[in-house]
C-alpha positions as CSV (number, residue, x, y, z in Angstrom):
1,X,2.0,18.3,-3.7
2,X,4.9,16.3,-2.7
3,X,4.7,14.9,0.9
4,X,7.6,16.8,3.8
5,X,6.2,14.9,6.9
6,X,8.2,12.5,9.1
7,X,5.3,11.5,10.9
8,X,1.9,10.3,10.8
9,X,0.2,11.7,13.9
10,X,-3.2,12.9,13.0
11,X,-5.5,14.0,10.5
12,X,-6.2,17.1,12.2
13,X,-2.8,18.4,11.1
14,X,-2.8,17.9,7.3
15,X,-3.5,20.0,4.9
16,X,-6.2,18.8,2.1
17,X,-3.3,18.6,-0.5
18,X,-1.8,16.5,2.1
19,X,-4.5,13.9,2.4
20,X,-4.7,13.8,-1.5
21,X,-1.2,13.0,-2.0
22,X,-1.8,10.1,0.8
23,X,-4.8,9.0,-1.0
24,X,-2.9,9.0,-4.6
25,X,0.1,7.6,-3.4
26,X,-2.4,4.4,-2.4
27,X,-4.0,4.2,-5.6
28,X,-0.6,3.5,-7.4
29,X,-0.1,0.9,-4.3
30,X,-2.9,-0.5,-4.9
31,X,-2.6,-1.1,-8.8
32,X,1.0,-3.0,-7.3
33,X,-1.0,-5.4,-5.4
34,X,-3.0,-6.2,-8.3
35,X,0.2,-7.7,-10.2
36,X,1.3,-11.5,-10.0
37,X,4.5,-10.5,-7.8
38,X,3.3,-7.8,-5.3
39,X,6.4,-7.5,-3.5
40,X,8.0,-3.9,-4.3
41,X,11.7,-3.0,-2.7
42,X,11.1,0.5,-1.6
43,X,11.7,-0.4,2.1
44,X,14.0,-2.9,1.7
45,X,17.1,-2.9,4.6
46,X,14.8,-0.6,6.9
47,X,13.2,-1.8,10.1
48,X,9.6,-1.3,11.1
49,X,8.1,-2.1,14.2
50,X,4.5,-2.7,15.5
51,X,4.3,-1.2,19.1
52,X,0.8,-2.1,20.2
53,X,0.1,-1.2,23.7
54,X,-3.1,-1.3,23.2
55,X,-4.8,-4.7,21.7
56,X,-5.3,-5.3,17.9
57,X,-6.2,-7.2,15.3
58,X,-6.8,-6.1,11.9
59,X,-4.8,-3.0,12.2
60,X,-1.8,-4.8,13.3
61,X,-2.1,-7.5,10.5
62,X,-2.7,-4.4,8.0
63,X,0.2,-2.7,8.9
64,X,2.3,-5.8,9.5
65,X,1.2,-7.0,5.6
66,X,2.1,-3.5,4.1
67,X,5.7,-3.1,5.7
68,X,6.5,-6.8,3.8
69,X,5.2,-5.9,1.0
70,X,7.3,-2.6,0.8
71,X,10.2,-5.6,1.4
72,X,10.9,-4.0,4.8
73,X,11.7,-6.2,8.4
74,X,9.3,-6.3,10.9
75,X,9.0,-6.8,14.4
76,X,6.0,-7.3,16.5
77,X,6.0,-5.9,19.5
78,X,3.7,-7.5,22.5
79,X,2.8,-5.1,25.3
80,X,1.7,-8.0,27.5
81,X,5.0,-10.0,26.7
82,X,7.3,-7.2,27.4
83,X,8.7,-4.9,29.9
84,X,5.7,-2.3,30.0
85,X,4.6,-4.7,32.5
86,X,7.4,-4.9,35.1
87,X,6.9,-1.0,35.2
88,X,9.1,0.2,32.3
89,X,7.9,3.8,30.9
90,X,7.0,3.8,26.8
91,X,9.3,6.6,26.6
92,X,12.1,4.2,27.8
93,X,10.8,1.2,25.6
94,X,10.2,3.1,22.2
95,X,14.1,4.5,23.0
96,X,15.6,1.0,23.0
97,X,13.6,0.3,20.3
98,X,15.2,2.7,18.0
99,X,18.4,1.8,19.6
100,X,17.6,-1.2,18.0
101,X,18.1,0.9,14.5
102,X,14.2,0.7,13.7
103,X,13.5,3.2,11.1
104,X,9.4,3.7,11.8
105,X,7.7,3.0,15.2
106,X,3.8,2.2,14.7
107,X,2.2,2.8,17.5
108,X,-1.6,1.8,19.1
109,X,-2.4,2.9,22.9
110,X,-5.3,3.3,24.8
111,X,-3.6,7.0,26.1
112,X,-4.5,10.3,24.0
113,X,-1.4,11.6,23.0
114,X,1.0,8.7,23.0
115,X,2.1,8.8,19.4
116,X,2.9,12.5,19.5
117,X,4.9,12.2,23.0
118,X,7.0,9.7,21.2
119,X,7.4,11.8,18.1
120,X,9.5,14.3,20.6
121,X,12.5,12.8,21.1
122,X,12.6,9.8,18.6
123,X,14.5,10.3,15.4
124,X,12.2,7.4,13.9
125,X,9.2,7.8,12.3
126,X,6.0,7.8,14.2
127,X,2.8,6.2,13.0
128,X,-0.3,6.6,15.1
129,X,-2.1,3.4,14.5
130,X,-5.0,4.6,17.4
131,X,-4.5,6.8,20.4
132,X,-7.2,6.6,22.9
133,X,-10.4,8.1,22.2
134,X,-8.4,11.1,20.1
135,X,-7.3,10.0,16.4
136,X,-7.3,6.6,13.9
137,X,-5.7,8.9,11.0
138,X,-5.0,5.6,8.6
139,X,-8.6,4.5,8.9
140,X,-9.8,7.7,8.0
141,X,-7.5,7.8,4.9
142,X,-8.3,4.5,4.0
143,X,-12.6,5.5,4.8
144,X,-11.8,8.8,2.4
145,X,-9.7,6.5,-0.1
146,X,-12.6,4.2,-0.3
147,X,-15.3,6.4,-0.9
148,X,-13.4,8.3,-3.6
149,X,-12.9,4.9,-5.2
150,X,-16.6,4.4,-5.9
151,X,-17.7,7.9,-5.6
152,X,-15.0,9.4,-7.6
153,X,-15.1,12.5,-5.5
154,X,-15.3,13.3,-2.0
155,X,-16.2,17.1,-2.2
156,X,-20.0,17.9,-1.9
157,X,-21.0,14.0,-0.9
158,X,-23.1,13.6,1.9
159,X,-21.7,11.8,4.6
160,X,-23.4,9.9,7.9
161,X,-21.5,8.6,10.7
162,X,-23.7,6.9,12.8
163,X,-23.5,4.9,16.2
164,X,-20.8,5.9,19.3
165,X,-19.0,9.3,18.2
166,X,-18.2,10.4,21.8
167,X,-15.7,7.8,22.1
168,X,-14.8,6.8,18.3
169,X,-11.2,8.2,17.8
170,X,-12.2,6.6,14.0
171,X,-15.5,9.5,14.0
172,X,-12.7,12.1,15.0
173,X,-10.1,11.1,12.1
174,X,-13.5,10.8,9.4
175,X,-14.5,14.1,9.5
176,X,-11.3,15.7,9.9
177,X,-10.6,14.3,6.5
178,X,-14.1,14.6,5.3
179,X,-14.7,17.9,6.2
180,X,-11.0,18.9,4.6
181,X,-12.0,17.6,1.0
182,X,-15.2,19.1,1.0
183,X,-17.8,16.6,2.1
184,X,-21.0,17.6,4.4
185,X,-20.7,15.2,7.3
186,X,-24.0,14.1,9.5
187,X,-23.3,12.6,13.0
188,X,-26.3,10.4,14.4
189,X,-26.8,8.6,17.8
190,X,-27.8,8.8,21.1
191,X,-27.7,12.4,22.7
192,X,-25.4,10.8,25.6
193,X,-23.1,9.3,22.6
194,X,-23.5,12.6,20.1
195,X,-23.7,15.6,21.9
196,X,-23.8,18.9,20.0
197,X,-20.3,20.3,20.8
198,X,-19.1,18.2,17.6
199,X,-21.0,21.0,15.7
200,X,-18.0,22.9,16.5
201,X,-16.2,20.6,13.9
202,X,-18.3,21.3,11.1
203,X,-20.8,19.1,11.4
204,X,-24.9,18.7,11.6
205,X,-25.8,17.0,14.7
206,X,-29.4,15.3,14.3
207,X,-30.4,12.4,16.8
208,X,-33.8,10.7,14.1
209,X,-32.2,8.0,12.5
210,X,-33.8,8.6,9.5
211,X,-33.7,11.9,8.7
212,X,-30.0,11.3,9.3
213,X,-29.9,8.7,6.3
214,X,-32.3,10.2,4.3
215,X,-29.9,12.1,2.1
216,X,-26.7,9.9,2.8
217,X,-24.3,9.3,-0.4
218,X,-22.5,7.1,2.7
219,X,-23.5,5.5,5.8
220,X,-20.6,4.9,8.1
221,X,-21.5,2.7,11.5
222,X,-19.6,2.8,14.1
223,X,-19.6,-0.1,17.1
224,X,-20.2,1.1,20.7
225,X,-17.1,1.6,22.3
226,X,-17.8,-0.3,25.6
227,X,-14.1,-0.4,26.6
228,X,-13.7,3.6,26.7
229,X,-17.4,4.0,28.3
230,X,-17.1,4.9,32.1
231,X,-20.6,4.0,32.3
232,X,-23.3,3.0,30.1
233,X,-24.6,5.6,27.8
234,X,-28.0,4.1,27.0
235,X,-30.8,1.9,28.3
236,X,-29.6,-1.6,26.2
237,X,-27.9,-3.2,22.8
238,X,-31.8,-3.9,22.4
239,X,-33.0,-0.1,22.9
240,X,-29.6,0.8,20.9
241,X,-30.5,-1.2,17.8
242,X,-34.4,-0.6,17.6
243,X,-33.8,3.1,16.9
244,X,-30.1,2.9,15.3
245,X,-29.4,-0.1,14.1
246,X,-29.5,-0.8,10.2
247,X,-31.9,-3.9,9.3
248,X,-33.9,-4.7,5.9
249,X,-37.3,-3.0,6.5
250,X,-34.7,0.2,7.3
251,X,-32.7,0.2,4.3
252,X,-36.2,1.5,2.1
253,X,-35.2,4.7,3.7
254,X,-31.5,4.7,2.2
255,X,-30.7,5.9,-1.1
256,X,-29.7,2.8,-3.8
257,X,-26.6,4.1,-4.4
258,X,-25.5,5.0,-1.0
259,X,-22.4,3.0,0.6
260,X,-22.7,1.2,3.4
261,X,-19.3,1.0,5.9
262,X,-18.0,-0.1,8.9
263,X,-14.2,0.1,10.5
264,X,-15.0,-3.4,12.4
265,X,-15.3,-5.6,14.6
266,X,-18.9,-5.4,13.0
267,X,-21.7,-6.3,16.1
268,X,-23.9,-7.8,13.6
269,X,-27.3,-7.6,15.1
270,X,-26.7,-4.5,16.7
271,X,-25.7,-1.8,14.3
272,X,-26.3,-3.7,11.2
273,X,-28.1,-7.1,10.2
274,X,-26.3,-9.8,8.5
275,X,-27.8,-9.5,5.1
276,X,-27.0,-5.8,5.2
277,X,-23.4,-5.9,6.0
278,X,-22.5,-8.7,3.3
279,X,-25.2,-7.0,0.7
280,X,-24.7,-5.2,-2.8
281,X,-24.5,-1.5,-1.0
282,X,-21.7,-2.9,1.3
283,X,-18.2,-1.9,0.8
284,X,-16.6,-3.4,4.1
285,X,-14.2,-5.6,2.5
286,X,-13.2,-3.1,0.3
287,X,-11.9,-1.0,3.1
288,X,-9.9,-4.1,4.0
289,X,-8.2,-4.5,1.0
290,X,-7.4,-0.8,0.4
291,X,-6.4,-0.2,3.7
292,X,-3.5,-2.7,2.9
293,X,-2.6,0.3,0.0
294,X,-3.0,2.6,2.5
295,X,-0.6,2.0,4.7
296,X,1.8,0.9,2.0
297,X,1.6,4.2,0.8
298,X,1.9,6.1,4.6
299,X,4.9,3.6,5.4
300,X,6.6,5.0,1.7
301,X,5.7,8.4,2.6
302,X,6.9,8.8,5.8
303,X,10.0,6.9,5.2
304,X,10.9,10.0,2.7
305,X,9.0,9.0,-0.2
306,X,7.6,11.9,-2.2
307,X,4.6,10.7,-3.6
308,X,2.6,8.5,-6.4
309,X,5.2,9.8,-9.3
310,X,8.0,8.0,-7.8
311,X,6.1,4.5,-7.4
312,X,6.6,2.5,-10.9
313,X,3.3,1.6,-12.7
């Protein structure tokens, strides 16, 4: 399926052909990085810049890496150095940004909605880097990339996201995307953090960590999202981690072959011990490195590029 969108807003949005063309269109962007000169010219002369209201760094980076790779300019935008903070609106700031002939606007910030108010009345592209608590859609596709990398499928996998799913606009992207391709997705946590309306999603709800994990093909931990809580959702880290948190005695309960993943900043100690997170079942740093594709391949696609078949092997 060739890809028609001029925007990257959500997950919730796509069609499963959609995702799969975002996913293949990686894979031949990620072969490109593999080569001695990993420079390719498909952006070259266009203008992308990273509008980050809210704080970041790994996504930023990502997305900063993957517009120079496609050979394209780039322009980091500060919220804290700016004009946002003598009282200028975004809708007035993202406009003389594109006055400024940028050709896709990547946008973080902390308010639901942003990137889609922006998408209104801007003839740029749109790229929703994380709105609020709502949607991370290029984590999600890079998540869903990964596990089809060492799964080779995503359809009919189970899948656990465990840990703060009230707040995680990451959780709300996964099992958009998961539940599209297929896979059977198992939120965990805290009642207060996991309450049963997600079942409305598709989803089982349980609250016993292991019964959870016992039939995971994937874990997916999730940090507590302490910056969007409006009050605390549970007793302590220390009550959090006794009944959630992944440690050695607990990974007897999880299946050999099962992945282990986390979108970061990992709390080690607290969702996950130190020797689990850097251990054989890990694949955090893979997500790293193909989120990188990733976003190459959403910059390409919502610049007009069609899909994988017009990437050069």
């Amino acid at each position: 399926m060739n890809w028609n969108r001029k925007h990257l807003l959500d997950i919730q949005s796509l069609q499963p052909e959609e995702i799969v063309t975002v996913l293949d269109t990686a894979k031949a962007f990620k072969a490109v990085g593999e080569r001695s000169i990993k420079k390719v010219p498909v952006l070259r002369g266009k203008t992308v810049i990273n509008l980050f209201v809210e704080p970041s760094t790994r996504t930023r980076i990502s997305f900063e890496l993957a517009a120079q790779r496609l050979s394209a300019d780039v322009i980091n935008f500060s919220a804290e150095a700016s004009s946002l903070k003598k009282g200028e609106t975004l809708k007035d700031t993202a406009r003389n940004l594109e006055a400024l002939n940028a050709d896709i606007i990547i946008i973080r910030h902390s308010a639901t909605g942003a990137p889609h108010f922006l998408a209104r009345f801007l003839e740029s592209s749109v790229v929703n880097a994380g709105d609020g608590a709502h949607e991370h859609p290029t984590q999600a596709l890079l998540d869903t990339f990964t596990i089809r990398e060492h799964k080779g499928k995503v359809e009919g996998l189970n899948v656990t996201i465990l840990g703060d799913i009230l707040y995680s606009r990451v959780a709300r992207s996964n099992i958009w995307a998961l539940r599209k391709l297929g896979a059977n997705v198992t939120l965990c946590g805290p009642a207060t953090l996991v309450p049963k309306v997600f079942e409305q999603m598709g989803c089982r709800v349980v609250h016993d960590f292991k019964e959870a994990i016992r039939d995971a093909d994937v874990i997916n931990l999730l940090r507590i999202q302490h910056e969007r809580q409006r009050k605390t959702m549970f007793p302590s880290i220390g009550e959090y981690t006794s009944l959630y948190g992944i440690n050695r005695s607990r990974m007897n309960w999880i299946k050999p072959d099962a992945l282990i993943m986390h979108p970061g900043p990992i709390n080690r100690g607290v969702e996950i011990d130190s020797a689990m997170a850097d251990g054989s079942q890990s694949v955090i740093l893979d997500q790293v490195t193909n989120g990188l594709a990733l976003r190459m391949a959403v910059l390409f696609l919502v610049s007009g590029g069609k899909g994988p078949q017009e990437i050069a092997a």
